[in-house]
N, C-alpha and C positions, 0 to 999 in steps of 0.2 A: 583587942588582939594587936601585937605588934605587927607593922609591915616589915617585909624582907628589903635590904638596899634595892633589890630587883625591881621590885613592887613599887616603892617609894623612887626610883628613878624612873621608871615608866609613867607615873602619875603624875610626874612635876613637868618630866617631857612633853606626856599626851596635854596637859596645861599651859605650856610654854607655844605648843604648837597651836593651841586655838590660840590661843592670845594674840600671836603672827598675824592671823588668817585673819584675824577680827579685825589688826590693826591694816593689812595690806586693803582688805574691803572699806572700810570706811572711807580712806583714804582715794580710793578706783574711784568710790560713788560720788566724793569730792569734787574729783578731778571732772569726773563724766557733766556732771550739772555744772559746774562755776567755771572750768576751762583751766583755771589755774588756783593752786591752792598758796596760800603763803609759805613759805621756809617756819613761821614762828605757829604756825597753826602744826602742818606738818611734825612738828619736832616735840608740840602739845600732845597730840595723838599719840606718835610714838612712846612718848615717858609713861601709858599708862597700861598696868601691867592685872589687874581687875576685870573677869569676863563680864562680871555683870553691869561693871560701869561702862567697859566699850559696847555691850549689848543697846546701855541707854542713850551711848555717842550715834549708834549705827543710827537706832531711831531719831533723832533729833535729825542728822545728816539726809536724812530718806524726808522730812516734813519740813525744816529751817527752808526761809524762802530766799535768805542774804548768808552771805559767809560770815556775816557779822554777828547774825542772830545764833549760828551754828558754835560761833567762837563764846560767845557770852557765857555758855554753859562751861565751857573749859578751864581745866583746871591746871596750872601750871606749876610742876614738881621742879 
């Protein structure tokens, strides 16, 4: 079934806006543990635009014990 513009702008939307929220959280949980995140880590996160790969940032972020070991997994577009 074709989607309508309607349909297909609400779905890239409601997509765009997790991808936000995923990226603003990571980012929080960052900041909350390590006190200060890097600009080049920072801008890592940002560029990534796949829920299920920030789903797999969020975890890494939530269990990584250094900001090193959190960066190691990152991928830089």
């Amino acid at each position: 079934m074709i989607m309508s513009t309607m349909e297909e702008l609400y779905t890239n939307g409601r997509i765009e806006g997790e991808v936000e929220i995923s990226i603003k959280n990571i980012l929080k949980l960052l900041n909350k543990r390590f006190k200060r995140v890097p600009e080049s880590i920072s801008s890592a996160v940002n560029s990534y635009t796949d829920i299920v790969e920030l789903d797999s940032l969020f975890d890494r972020a939530l269990e990584c014990k250094t900001l090193a070991e959190f960066e190691e997994g990152l991928v830089y577009f």
